[in-house]
N, C-alpha and C positions, 0 to 999 in steps of 0.2 A: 269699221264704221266709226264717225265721230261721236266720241262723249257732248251731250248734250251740256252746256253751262248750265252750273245750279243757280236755280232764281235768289237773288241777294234779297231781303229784306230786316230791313232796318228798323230797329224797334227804339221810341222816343218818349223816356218816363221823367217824370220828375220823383220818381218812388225805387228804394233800392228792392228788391225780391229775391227772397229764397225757401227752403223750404218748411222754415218753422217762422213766415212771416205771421203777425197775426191780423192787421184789417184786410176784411172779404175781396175788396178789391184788389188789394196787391197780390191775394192769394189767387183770385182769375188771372193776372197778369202771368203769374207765376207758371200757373198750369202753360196755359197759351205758351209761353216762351219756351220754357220744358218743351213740347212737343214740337216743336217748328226747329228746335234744336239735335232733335232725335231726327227729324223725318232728313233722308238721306236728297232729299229735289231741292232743299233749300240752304243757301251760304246766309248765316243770322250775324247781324250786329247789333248792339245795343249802346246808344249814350243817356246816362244818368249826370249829374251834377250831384255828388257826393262828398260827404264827410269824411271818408278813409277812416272810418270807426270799422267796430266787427260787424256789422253786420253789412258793410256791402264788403268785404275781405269776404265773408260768405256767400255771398255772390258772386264776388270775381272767384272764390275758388271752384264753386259747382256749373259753372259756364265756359271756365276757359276754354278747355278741350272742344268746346263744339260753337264758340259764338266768337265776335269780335268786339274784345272791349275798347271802345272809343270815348268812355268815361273822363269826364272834368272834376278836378279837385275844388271843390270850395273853402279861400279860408276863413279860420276862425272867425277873424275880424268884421268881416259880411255876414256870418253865419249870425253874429248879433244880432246884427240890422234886420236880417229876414225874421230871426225869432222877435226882432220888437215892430217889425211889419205888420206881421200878421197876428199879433196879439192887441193891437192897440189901433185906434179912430184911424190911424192911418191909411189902414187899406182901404175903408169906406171914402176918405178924402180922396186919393189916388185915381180912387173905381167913378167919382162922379168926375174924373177932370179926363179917364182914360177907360174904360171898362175892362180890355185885356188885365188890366194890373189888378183887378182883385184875384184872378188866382192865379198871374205869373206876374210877380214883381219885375222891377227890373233889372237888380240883380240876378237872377235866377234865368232871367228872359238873356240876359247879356252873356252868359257862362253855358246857355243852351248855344248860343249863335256860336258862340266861338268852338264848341265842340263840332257844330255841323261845316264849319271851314278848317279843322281838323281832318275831319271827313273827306272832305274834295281835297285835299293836300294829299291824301294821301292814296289820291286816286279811284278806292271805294266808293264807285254809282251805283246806289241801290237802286232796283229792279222797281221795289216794294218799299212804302213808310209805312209806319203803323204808329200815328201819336197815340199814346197812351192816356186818356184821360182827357178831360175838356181843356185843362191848363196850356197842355201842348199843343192842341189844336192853334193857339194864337201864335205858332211858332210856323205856320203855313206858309206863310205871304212872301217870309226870308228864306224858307227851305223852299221855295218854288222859283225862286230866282237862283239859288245854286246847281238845282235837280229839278229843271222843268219837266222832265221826262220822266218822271217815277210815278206808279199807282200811288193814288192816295188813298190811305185809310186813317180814319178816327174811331176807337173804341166810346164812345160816349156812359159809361159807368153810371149816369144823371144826365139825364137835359138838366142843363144848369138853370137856366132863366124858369123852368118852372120850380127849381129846388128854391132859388131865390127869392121867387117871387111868395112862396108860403112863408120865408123865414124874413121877410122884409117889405111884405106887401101894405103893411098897417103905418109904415115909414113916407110919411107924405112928401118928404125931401130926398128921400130913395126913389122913392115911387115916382117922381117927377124927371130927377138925376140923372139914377143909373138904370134902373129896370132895364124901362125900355131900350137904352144903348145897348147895356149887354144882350138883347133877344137879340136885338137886329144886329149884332156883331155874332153870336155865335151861330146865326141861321145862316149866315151869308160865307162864314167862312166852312160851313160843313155842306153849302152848295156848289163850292169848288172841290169837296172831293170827289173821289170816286164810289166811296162805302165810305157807309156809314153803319156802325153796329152797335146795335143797344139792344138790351139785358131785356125788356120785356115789351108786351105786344102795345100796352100804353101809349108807351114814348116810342114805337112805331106811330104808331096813330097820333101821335101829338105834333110827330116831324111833316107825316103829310099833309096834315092838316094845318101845318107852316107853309107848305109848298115845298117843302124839298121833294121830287119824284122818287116815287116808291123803289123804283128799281135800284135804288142807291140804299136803301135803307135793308139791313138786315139782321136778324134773329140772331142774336148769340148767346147759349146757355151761361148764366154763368154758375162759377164754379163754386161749389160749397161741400163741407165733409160729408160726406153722404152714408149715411149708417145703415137704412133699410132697416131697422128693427122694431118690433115691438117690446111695448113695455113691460117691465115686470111687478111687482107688486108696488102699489102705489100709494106715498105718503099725501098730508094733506098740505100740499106747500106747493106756491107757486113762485114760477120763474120768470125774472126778467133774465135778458144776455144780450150785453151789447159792448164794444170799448165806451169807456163811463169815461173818455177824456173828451166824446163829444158831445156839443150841446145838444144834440138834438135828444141822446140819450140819457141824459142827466135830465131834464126837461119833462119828457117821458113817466121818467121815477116819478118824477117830485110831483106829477101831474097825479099819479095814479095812488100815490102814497095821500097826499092831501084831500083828495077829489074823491077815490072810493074805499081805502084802505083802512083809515082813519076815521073817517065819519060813520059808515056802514058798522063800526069795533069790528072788524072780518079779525083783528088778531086774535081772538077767541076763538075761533075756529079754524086757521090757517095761519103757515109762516110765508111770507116773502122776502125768498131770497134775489139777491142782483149780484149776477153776476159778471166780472170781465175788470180789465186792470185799467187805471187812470184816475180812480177816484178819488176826488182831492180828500185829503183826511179829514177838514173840518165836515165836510158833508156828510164824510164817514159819517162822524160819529155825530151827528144830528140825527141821520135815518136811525143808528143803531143804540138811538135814546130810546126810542118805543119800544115797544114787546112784536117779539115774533118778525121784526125786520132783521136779514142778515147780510152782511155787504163780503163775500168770498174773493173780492181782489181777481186778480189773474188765474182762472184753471182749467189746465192742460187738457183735461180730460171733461167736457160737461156733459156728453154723454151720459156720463155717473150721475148724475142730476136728473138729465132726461129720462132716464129708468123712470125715477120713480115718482117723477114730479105729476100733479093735479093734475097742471098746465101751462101755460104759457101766454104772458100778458105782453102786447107789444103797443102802447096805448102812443103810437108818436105824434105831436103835434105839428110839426114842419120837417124836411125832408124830401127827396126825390130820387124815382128808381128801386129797383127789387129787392127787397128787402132779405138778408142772406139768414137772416138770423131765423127769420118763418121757415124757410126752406128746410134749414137744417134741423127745428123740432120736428117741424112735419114729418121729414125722413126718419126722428126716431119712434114716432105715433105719439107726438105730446099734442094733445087738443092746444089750439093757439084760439086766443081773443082778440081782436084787434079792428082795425079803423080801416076806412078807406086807406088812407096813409098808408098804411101798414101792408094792407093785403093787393096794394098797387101791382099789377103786371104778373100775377101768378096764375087768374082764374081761373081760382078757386070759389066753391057754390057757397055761399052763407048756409049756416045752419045742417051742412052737411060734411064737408072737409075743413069747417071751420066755421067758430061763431063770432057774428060780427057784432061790433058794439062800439057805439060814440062815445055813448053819453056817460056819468059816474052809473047813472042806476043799470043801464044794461052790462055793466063790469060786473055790478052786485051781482043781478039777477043771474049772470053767466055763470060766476064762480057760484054760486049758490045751488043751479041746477046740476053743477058737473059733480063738487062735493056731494050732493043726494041722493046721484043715479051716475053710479060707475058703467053702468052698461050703458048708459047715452055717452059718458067719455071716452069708454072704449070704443065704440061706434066710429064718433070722429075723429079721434085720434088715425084711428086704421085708414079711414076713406084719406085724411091729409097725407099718410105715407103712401096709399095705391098712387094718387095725383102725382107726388115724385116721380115713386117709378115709374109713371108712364110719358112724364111729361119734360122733364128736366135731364136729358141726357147730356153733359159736356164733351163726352167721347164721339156721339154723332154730330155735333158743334163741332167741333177742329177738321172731319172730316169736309163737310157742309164749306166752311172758312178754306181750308185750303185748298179747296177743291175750285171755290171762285177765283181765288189768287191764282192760280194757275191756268186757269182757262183763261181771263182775264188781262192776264200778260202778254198771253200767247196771242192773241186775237182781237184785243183791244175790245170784246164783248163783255157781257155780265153776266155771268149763269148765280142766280142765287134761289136755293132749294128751302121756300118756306114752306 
């Protein structure tokens, strides 16, 4: 009998992955690719636009044996350009004369293309794409004239236009500009695909209610360390955890340090610590001029924290998409406090697997209640981790995901099992 061809699918990052990556999103990328790489029904390729630093050496060394790297080199000289791109008025200049170009330059958009006529040169027609991220999404319209025939898929990590529109909706020249361009570019090119997968039931409901048909849109766990434990005896100190080189998380602090940390004196009865590496050192040490603020940098291990922490403040102001950082107290029973923002796409019950709060005085009153009655903490601590394990499985995610790709292929149908 004939061996059946394994399904090719072609994975499109602007992010190198492996396995001691640390943002939540590369680390779902990671997982995902990890297992499409294992399962024996699929021939996996992957193009990055990389640095040839160590850490995509780390990549290309834990993939060879099982994926095909089609990776482009970037040099140094551009690598300038993109770090002074996206650090400076320029990309906002760009994004109102091009929307694509606030999160793929053109650079980066140019060294993509030339990797996917790489591709066709060398004969590999993927079956399957999988753009990674919304960035690559704008890389459709070129890859669809190489490879008309290929499923499309987009991981959507954030609907971006509503991320943007929190972090720039108060921007009356944005708001006029670009906004609106970018909805109406990122709606239109995720209605030419096939699937469409996002992290939580929100921005399910936020794409239908765009008009993209439901049957393209799909459920994907995403991935986060998942510990399942309860906590053990508990200090009276509360956790931020996030990388502190983005703003939304730097923001966050500063919101919650000013707003209820400070004013309420909670230092007198509580430390807050932030944790996670990027934080510029002047800001270091402005937070860690107060009393009872501690800024831990990078650690490996927060769990160690989660033991014994109060709880867990995630106060974000702008942002979009599941927030990895909830997920992962939850699974170790840290009571989290937090905002609409914040508890986006998990539902979760207020006041039961988590307590909610906007405003400075409901932060107050939250830590207040939870320091005075350990057994209402431990209460919700516990109901946040049952929610995990009931609700968040990524192992029946891949299953769920390749199981559509494959049918999919085969039949040019859509089976997707929400």
């Amino acid at each position: 009998m004939k061996e059946r061809r394994k399904t090719r699918i072609l994975f499109i990052s602007k992010h190198v992955v492996h396995d001691k990556v640390a943002m939540a999103g590369n680390q779902l990328f990671n997982y995902y690719l990890t297992r499409f790489c294992s399962d024996s029904a699929f021939d996996v390729g992957y193009l990055i636009v990389h640095k040839n630093d160590s850490s995509y050496q780390q990549m290309h060394e834990k993939f060879r044996d099982d994926a095909q790297d089609f990776s482009i080199f970037l040099p140094k000289i551009l690598r300038l350009f993109t770090y002074a791109y996206y650090n400076s008025f320029l990309r906002l200049l760009f994004s109102c004369l091009r929307p694509d170009w606030y999160y793929l330059d053109p650079v980066y958009a140019w060294y993509h293309r030339r990797g996917l006529r790489k591709i066709k040169a060398a004969g590999w027609e993927p079956d399957v794409v999988v753009f990674e991220w919304t960035e690559m999404l704008f890389l459709l319209p070129y890859y669809t004239r190489l490879f008309p025939s290929s499923y499309r898929i987009a991981t959507e990590h954030d609907v971006c236009f509503v991320k943007l529109g929190r972090q720039y909706g108060k921007n009356k020249i944005l708001k006029l500009l670009f906004l609106p361009a970018f909805r109406r570019r990122e709606l239109s090119l995720i209605d030419r695909l096939n699937l469409v997968l996002v992290l939580s039931a929100d921005d399910k409901t936020r794409l239908k209610d765009s008009g993209i048909h439901p049957d393209k849109i799909m459920l994907l766990s995403p991935y986060y360390s998942r510990r399942n434990q309860s906590q053990l005896s508990v200090k009276p100190e509360v956790v931020f955890f996030g990388a502190m080189n983005r703003a939304e998380n730097q923001e966050a602090v500063d919101w919650f340090v000013n707003k209820v940390f400070l004013p309420f004196n909670l230092s007198s009865q509580l430390r807050f610590v932030i944790m996670g590496a990027g934080l510029p050192s002047k800001k270091k040490e402005d937070l860690e001029r107060h009393r009872n603020i501690i800024c831990t940098g990078f650690v490996e291990k927060p769990e160690e924290y989660f033991e014994t922490a109060l709880c867990m403040v995630v106060p974000l102001l702008f942002g979009g998409g599941i927030k990895i950082k909830v997920l992962e107290a939850m699974s170790c029973g840290v009571p989290v406090l937090t905002n609409q923002i914040g508890i986006e796409g998990i539902g979760a019950n207020p006041g039961i697997d988590y307590l909610h709060c906007e405003s400075p005085e409901d932060y107050r009153d939250g830590l207040i209640s939870l320091l005075e009655d350990r057994d209402l903490a431990r209460h919700i601590g516990e109901k946040g981790r049952k929610l995990m394990e009931n609700r968040f499985s990524y192992e029946n995610s891949y299953l769920d995901y390749r199981g559509n790709i494959l049918h999919s292929v085969g039949t040019g149908q859509t089976l997707i099992n929400n």
